[in-house]
C-alpha positions as CSV (number, residue, x, y, z in Angstrom):
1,X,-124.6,163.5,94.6
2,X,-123.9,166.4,91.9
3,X,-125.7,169.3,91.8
4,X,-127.7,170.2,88.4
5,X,-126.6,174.3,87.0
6,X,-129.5,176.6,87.0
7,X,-129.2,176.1,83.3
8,X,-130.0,172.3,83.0
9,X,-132.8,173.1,85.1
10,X,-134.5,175.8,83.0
11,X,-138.2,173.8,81.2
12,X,-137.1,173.1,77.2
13,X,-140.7,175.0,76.6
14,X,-139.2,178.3,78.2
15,X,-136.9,178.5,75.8
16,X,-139.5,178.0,73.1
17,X,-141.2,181.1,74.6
18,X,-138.4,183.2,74.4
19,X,-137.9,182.4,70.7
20,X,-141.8,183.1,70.2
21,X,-141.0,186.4,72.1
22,X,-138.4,187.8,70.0
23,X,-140.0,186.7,66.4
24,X,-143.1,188.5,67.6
25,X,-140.6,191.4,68.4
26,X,-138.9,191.5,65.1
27,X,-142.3,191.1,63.1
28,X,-143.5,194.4,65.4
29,X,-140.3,196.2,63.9
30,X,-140.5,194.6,60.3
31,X,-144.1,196.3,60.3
32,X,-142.6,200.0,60.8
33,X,-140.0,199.5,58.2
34,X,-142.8,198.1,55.9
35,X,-141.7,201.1,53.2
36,X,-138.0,201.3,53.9
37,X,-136.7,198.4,52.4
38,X,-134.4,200.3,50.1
39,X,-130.5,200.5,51.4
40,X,-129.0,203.3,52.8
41,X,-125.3,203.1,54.6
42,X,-125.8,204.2,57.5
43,X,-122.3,205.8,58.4
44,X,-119.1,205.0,59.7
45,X,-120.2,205.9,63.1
46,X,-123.0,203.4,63.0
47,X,-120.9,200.7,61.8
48,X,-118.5,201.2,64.2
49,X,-120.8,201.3,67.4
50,X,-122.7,198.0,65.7
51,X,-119.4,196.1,66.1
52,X,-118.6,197.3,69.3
53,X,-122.0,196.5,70.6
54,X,-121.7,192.9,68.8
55,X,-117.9,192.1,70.2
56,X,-119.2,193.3,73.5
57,X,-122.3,191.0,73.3
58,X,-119.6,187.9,71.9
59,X,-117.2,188.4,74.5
60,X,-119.9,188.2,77.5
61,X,-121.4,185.4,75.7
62,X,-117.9,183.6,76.0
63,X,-117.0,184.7,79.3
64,X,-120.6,183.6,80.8
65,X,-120.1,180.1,78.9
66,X,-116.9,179.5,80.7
67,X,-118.0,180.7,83.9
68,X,-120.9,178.3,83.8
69,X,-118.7,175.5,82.8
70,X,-116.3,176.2,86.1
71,X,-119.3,176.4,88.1
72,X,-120.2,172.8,86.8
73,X,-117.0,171.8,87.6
74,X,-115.7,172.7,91.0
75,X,-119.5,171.7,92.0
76,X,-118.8,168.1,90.4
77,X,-115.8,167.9,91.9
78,X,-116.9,169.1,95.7
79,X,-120.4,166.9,95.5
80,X,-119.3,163.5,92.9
81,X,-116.6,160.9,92.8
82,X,-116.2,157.9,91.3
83,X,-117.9,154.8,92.2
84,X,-114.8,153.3,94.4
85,X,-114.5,156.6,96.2
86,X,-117.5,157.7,96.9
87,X,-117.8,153.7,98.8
88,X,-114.9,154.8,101.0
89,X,-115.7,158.3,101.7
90,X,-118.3,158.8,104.4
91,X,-121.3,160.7,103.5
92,X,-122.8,163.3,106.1
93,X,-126.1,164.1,105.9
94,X,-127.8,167.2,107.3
95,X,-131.1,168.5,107.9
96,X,-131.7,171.6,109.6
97,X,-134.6,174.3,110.7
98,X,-132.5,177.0,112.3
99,X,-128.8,175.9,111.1
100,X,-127.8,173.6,114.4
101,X,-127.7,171.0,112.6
102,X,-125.9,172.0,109.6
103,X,-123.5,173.8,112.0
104,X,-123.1,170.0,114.1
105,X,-122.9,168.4,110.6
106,X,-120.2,170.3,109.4
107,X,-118.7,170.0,112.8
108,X,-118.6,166.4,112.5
109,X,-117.1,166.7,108.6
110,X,-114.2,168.7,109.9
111,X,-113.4,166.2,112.4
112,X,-113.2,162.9,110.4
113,X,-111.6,165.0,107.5
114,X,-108.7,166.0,110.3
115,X,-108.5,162.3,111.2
116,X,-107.7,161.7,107.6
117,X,-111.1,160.7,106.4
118,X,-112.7,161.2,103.1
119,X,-116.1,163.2,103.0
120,X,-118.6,164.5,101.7
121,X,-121.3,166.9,103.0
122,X,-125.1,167.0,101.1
123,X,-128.6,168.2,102.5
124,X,-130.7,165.1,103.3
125,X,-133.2,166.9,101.0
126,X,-130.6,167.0,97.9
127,X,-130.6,162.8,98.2
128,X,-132.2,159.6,97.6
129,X,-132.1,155.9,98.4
130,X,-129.7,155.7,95.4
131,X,-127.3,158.2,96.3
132,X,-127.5,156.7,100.3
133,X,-127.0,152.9,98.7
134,X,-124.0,154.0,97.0
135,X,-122.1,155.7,100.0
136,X,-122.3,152.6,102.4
137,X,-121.3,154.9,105.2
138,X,-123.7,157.8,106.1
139,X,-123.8,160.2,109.2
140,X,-127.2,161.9,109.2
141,X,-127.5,165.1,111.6
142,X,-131.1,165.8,111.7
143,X,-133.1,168.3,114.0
144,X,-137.4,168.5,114.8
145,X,-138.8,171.2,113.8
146,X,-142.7,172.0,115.8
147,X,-144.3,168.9,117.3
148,X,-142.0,166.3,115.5
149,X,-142.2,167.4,111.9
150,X,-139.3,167.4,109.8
151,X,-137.1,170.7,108.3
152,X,-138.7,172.3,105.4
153,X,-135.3,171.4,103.8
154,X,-136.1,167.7,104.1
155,X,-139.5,167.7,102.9
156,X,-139.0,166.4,99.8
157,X,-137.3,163.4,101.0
158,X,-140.0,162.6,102.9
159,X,-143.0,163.0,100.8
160,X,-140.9,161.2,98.2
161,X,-138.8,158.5,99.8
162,X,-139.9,158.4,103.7
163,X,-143.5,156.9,102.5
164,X,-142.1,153.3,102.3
165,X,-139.4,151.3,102.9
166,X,-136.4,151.2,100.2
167,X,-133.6,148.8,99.5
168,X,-131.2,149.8,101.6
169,X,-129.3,146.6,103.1
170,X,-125.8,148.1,102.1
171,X,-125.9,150.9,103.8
172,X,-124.4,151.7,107.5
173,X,-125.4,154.8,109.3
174,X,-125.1,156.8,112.4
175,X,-127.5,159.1,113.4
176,X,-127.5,162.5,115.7
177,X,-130.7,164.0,116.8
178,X,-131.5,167.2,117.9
179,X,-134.4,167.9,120.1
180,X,-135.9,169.6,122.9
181,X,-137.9,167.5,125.4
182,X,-139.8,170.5,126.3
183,X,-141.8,169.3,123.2
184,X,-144.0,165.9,123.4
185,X,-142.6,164.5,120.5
186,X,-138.6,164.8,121.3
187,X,-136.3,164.1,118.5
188,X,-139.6,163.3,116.3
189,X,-137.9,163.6,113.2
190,X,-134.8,161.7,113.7
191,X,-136.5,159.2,115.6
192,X,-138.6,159.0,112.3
193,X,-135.6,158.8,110.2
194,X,-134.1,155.9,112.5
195,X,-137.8,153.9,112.2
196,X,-138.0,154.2,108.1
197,X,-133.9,153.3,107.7
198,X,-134.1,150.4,109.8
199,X,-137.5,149.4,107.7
200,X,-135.3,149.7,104.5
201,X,-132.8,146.9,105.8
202,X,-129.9,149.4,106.8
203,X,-127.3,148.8,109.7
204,X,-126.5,151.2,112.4
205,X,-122.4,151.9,113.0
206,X,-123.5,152.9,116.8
207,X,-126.6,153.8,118.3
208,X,-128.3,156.8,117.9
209,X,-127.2,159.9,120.0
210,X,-130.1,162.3,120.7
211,X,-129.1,166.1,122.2
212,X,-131.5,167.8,124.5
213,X,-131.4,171.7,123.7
214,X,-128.0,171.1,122.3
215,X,-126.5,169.2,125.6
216,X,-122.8,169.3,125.2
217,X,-122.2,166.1,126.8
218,X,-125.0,164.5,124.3
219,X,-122.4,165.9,121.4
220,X,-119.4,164.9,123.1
221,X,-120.6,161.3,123.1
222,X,-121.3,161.9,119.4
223,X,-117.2,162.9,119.1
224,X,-116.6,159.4,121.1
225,X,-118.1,157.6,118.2
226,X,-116.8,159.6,115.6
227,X,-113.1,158.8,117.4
228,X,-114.1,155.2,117.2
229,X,-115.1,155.5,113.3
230,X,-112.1,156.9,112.0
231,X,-109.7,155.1,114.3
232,X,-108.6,158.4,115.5
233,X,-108.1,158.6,119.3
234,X,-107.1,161.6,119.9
235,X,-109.3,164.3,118.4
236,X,-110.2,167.6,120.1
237,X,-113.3,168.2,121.8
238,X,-115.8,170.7,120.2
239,X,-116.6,171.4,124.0
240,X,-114.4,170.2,126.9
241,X,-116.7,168.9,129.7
242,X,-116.8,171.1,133.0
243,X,-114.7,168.4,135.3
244,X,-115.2,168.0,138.7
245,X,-112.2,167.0,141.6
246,X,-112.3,163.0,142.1
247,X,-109.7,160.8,144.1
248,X,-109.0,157.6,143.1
249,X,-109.1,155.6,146.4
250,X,-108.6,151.9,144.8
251,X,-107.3,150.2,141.8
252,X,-107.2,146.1,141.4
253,X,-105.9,143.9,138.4
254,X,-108.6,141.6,137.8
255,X,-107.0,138.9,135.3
256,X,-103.8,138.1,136.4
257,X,-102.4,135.9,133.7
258,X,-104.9,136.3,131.4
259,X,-103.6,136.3,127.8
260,X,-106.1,139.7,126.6
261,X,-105.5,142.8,127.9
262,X,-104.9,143.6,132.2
263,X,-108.2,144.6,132.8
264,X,-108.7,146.7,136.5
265,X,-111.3,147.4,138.7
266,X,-111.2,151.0,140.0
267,X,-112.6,152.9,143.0
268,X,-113.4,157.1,143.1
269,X,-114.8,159.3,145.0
270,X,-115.5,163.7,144.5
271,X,-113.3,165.7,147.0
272,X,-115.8,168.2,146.4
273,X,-119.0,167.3,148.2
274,X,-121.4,164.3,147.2
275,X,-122.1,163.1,143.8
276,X,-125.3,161.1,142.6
277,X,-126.1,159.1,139.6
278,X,-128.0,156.0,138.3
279,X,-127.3,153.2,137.2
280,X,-126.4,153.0,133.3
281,X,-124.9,156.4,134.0
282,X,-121.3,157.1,132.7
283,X,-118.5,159.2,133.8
284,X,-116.3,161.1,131.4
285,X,-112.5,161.2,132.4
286,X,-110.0,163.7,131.5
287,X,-106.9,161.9,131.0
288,X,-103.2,163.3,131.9
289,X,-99.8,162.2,130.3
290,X,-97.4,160.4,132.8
291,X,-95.7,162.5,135.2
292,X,-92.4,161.3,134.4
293,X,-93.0,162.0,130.7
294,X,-94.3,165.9,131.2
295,X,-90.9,166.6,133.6
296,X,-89.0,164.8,130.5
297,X,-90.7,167.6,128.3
298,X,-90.1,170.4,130.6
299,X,-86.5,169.7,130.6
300,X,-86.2,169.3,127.3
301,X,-87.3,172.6,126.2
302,X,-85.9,174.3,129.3
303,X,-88.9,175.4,130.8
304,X,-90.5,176.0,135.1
305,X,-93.1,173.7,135.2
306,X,-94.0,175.7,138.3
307,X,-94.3,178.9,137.0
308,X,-98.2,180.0,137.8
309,X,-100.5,180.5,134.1
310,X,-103.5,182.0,133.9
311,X,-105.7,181.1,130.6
312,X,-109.4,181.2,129.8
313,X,-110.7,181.7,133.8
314,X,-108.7,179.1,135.5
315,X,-105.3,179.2,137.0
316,X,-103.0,176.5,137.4
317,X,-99.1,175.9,137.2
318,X,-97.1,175.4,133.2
319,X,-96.9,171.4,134.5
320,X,-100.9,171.3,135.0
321,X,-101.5,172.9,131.7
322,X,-98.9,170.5,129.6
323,X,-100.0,167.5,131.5
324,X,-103.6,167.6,130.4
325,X,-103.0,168.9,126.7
326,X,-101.3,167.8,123.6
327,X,-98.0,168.6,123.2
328,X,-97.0,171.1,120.5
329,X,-94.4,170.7,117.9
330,X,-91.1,171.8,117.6
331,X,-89.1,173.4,120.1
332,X,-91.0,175.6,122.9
333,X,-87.9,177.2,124.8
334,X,-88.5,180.3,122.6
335,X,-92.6,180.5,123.7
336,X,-93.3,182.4,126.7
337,X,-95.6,180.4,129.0
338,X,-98.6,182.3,128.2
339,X,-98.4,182.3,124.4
340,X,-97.5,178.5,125.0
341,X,-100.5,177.8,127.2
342,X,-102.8,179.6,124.9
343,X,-101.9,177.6,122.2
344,X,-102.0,173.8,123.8
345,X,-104.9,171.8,122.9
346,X,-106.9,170.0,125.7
347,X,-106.4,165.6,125.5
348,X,-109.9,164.6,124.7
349,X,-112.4,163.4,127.5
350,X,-112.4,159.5,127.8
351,X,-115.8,157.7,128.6
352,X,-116.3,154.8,131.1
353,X,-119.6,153.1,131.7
354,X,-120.3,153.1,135.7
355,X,-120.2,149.9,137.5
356,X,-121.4,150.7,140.7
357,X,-124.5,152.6,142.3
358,X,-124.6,155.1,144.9
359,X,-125.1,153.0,147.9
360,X,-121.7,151.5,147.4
361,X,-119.9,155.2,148.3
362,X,-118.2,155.2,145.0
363,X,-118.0,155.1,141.4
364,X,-116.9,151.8,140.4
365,X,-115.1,151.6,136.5
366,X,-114.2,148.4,134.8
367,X,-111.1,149.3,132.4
368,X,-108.7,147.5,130.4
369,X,-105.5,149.0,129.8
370,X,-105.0,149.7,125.9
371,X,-101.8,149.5,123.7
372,X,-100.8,151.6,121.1
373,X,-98.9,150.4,117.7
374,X,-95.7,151.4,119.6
375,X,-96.7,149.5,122.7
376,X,-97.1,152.4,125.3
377,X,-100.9,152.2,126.9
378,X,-103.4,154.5,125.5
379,X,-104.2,158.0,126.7
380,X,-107.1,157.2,128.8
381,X,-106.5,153.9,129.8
382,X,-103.0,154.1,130.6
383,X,-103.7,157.4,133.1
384,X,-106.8,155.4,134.9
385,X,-104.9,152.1,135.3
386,X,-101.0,152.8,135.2
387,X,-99.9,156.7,135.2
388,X,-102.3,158.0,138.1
389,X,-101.2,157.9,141.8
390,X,-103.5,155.8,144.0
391,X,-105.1,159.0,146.5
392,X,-104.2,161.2,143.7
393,X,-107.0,163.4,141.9
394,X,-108.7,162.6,138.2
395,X,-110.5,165.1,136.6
396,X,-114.0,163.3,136.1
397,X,-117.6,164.5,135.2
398,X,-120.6,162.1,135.7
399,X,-123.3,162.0,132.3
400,X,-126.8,160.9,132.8
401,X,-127.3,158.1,129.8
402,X,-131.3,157.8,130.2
403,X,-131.2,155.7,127.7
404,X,-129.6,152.7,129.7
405,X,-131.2,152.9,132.9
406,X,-133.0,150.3,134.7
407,X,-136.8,149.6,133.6
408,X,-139.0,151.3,136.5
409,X,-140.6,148.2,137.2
410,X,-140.1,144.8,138.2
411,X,-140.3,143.1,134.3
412,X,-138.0,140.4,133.6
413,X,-134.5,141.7,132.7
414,X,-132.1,140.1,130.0
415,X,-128.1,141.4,130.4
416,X,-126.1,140.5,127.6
417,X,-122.4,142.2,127.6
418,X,-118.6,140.6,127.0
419,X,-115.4,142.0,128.4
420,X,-116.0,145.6,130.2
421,X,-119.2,145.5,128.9
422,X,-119.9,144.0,132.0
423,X,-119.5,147.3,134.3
424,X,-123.0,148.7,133.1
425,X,-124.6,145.7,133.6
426,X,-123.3,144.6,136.9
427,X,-124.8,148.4,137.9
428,X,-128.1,147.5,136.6
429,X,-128.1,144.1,138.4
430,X,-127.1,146.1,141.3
431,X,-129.9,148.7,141.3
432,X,-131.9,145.6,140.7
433,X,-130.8,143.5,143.6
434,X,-131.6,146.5,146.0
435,X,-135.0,146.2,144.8
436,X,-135.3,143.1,145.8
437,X,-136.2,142.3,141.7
438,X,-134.6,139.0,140.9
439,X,-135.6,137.8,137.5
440,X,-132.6,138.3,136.2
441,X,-130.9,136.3,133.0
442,X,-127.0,137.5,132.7
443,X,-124.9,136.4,129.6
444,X,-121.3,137.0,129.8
445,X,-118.4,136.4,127.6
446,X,-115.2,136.8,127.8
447,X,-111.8,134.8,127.0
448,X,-111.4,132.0,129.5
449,X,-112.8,131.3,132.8
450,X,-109.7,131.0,134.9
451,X,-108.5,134.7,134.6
452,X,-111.4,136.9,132.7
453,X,-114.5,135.9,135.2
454,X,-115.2,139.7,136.7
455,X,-116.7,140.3,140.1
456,X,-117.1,136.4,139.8
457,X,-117.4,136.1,143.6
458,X,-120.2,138.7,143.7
459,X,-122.5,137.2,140.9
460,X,-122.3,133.4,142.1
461,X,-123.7,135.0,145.0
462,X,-126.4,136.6,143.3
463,X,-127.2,133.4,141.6
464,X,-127.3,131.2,145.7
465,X,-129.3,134.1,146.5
466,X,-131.7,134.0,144.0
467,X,-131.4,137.6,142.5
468,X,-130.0,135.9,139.5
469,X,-132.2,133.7,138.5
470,X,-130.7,132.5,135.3
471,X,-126.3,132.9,134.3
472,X,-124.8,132.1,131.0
473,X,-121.5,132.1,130.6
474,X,-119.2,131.7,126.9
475,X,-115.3,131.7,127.0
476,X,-114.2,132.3,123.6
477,X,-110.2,130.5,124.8
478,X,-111.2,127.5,126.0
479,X,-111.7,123.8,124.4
480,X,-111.1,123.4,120.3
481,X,-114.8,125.2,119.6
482,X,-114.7,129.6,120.3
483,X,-117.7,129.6,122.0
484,X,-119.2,133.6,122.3
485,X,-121.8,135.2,123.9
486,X,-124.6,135.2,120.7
487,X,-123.6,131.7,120.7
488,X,-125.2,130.9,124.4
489,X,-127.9,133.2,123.7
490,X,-128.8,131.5,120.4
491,X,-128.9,127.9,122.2
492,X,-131.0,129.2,124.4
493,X,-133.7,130.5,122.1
494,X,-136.6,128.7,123.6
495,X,-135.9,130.3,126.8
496,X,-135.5,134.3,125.0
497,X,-139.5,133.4,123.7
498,X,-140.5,132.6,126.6
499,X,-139.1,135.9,128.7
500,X,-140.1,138.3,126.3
501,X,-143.7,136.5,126.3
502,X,-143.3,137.3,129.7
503,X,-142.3,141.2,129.2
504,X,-138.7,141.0,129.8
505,X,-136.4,144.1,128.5
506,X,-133.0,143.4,126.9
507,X,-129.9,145.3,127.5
508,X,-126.8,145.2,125.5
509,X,-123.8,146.1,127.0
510,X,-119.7,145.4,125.4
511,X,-118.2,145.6,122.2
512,X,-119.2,147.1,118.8
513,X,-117.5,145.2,116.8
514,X,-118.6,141.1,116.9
515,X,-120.6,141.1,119.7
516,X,-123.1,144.0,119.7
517,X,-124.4,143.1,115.8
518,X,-123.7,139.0,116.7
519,X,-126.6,139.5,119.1
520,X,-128.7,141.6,117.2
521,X,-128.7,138.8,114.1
522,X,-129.5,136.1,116.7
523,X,-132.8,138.8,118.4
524,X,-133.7,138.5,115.0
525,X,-133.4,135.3,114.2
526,X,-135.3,134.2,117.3
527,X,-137.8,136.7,117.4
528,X,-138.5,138.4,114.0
529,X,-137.2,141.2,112.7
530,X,-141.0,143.6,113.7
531,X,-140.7,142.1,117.4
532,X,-137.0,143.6,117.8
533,X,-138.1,146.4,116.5
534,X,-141.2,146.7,118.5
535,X,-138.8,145.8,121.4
536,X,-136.6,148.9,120.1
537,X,-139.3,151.4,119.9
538,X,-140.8,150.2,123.3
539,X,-137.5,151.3,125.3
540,X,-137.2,147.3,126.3
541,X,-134.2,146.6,123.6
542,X,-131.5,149.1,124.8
543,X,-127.8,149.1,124.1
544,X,-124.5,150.6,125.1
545,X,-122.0,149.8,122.9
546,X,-118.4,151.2,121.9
């Protein structure tokens, strides 16, 4: 959205005034002249100074006209772009109180721009529902101010645009929200925000990310979508997370022949004391390169792997450091170790929803091994599943993810979740099943029944023993018809009424793309659009999605 000049903004009746202000002016000097109308030449001198003065006042005039006019400019060119561009740049939003969010905001600009992204950065209280239609993609990064109020920045957009619903179907948004649950109303303001642009028809790329007191894992998971939104997997960090010592005790390939991806079930445990979580937690991994691969480098540019570094309060040997970090350009024979550990970048953290609850003595993940365009497995995946010795140690930092865990009490509980999806829910049917809490309703899909059934022994015998009290199953490979998860939940609409009659939460857990917004169309299809969102606002229609 361009920004008007000072000049454009000035009232047409203030220059009116100024006029009236300097006839009355020349009338008051007329008056003491009345009886010297007669000519006199005033001098050479005179004349002189006059043009001065007047070439002086002619040049500034000229000089402040083109300055204006490159103000206009590099302001159009920073804030406006055509139509076509300004649909496939992403627009990101801010509104801040004391400058958090503006400082998260641009943050967030600086990393899609590095992953090649176009964008564009505007106070929230600089736009409106025009401006948001025409971007299609827009970030908002939006803090509470008092006891859920918005910034004073934003104020105008919500005494003019917040009042009602706008038309706003085109739009797809993510939102961060900064808040501080010391206060009743936590994340007031974006939770607002969230409310009056999903009343206005818009589509969320992800769920929203709310930050306690500016919790650094809260942002990381804000980088984790931003990775997924530009495609770009291997951003920095703004904040590496403090990683604890884990072993990885077991590792299992779980679809044998299957014709997606090898998909494993892994086993840790902390080699540093005891560890505690819930269920809908997640863990944060900090991936390594493959050994092989970092003694290839280390030759290559003639350098000890075991030579000892210290760097920013932790030492550990040249191998360590090069195996966790990005590897610099050109040739590094000519660093010294030091200058070349100070300048590696840290691989980004990986996230992994938890599969498993404390009673079973271990974190449990559910990973599928990803390729890259050139065919070698991805950073994250390819260390958890492939690179990293079974007894060896993984860097990995449990997160609390309140916003997934298990209803508190015994309501009905609908799981929905394809492919890996299915490690949070088999958690929460875990936590559930300890609880003795049975009404249960899992749907699963996944590719073909034969290979891509997870844990299929352990939930048939949570069906014969009554903690599941209703299983769905869709297996997209199989027969002529695809058959998918919002499929089985759509044919079984009648039954959906009848367990949110009966209170039932739903959880969401699996894939962004298809799955996540395939059952959100058929919620509100079945249900009605104010029910979902009622379900939404209620905590009983959660999701986590990637």
């Amino acid at each position: 959205m361009s920004t008007p000049s000072a000049t454009s903004k000035r009232p047409a009746w203030g220059n009116l005034l100024l006029g009236g202000l300097l006839a009355a002016l020349i009338a008051a000097l007329m008056t003491l002249h009345a009886h010297e109308w007669e000519w006199h030449d005033p001098g050479a001198l005179r004349w002189f100074s006059a043009a001065i003065v007047f070439l002086l006042w002619v040049g500034f005039t000229v000089w402040l006209a083109w300055h204006r006019r490159r103000a206009t400019q590099r302001q159009s060119q920073r804030t406006t772009a055509t139509p076509a561009h300004a649909s496939r740049s992403i627009l990101v939003a801010f509104a801040s109180q004391t400058g958090n969010a503006e400082q998260w905001a641009r943050q967030t600009a600086d990393s899609l721009q590095a992953a090649g992204e176009s964008v564009r950065l505007s106070e929230l209280g600089q736009l409106d529902p025009e401006t948001l239609a025409g971007a299609e993609r827009v970030l908002f990064v939006v803090s509470t101010t008092g006891e859920g109020d918005a910034p004073d920045s934003a104020a105008r957009f919500v005494t003019q645009f917040m009042r009602s619903p706008q038309s706003l179907a085109t739009l797809r948004y993510g939102l961060l929200a900064l808040g501080d649950r010391d206060y009743d109303d936590f994340c007031g303001f974006g939770r607002a925000l969230q409310h009056w642009l999903q009343q206005s028809g818009a589509t969320p790329l992800f769920d929203a990310v709310e930050v306690d007191n500016g919790d650094a894992a809260a942002l990381r998971h804000w980088q984790h979508h931003l990775a997924l939104l530009s495609g770009a997997s291997d951003l920095p960090d703004w904040q590496s997370p403090d990683y604890q010592r884990w072993q990885l005790v077991e590792r299992s390939l779980l679809n044998p022949g299957s014709a997606g991806g090898p998909c494993f079930h892994l086993a840790l445990r902390p080699l540093d004391g005891g560890a505690s979580w819930q269920a809908g937690d997640l863990v944060e991994i900090g991936p390594r390169h493959a050994p092989s691969d970092v003694e290839t480098w280390l030759t290559t540019h003639a350098l000890d792997g075991d030579v000892m570094i210290e760097h920013a309060g932790r030492r550990a040997s040249l191998r360590e450091w090069v195996s966790a970090s990005h590897w610099p350009d050109g040739d590094a024979r000519h660093e010294t170790p030091e200058a070349l550990v100070a300048a590696l970048q840290a691989l980004p953290h990986r996230e992994y929803s938890i599969a498993s609850v404390p009673t079973d003595g271990a974190v449990h993940l559910l990973v599928r091994r990803m390729q890259r365009d050139d065919g070698s497995a991805g950073i994250g995946s390819g260390w958890l599943t492939q690179h990293a010795q079974a007894g060896g140690e993984i860097a990995l930092r449990i997160r609390a993810n309140p916003g997934f865990h298990a209803p508190t009490d015994d309501r009905p509980l609908v799981l929905i979740g394809n492919g890996t999806g299915l490690a949070g829910l088999r958690a929460l049917l875990k936590a559930r099943v300890e609880k003795g809490r049975g009404r249960n309703w899992l749907l699963f899909g996944e590719r073909e029944s034969a290979h891509d059934f997870y844990h299929r022994d352990e939930i048939l015998q949570w069906q014969r023993q009554g903690m599941l009290e209703r299983l769905d199953l869709a297996w997209s490979r199989e027969g002529e018809s695809r058959l998918y998860v919002q499929d089985r939940l759509r044919a079984s609409a009648d039954v959906l009424r009848q367990w949110i009659e009966q209170g039932a939460a739903i959880y969401v857990c699996g894939s962004l793309a298809g799955m996540a917004p395939g059952v959100d169309a058929v919620l509100r299809e079945t249900l009605g659009d104010a029910k979902v969102e009622q379900l939404r606002e209620a905590g009983c229609y959660r999701r986590d999605v990637y």
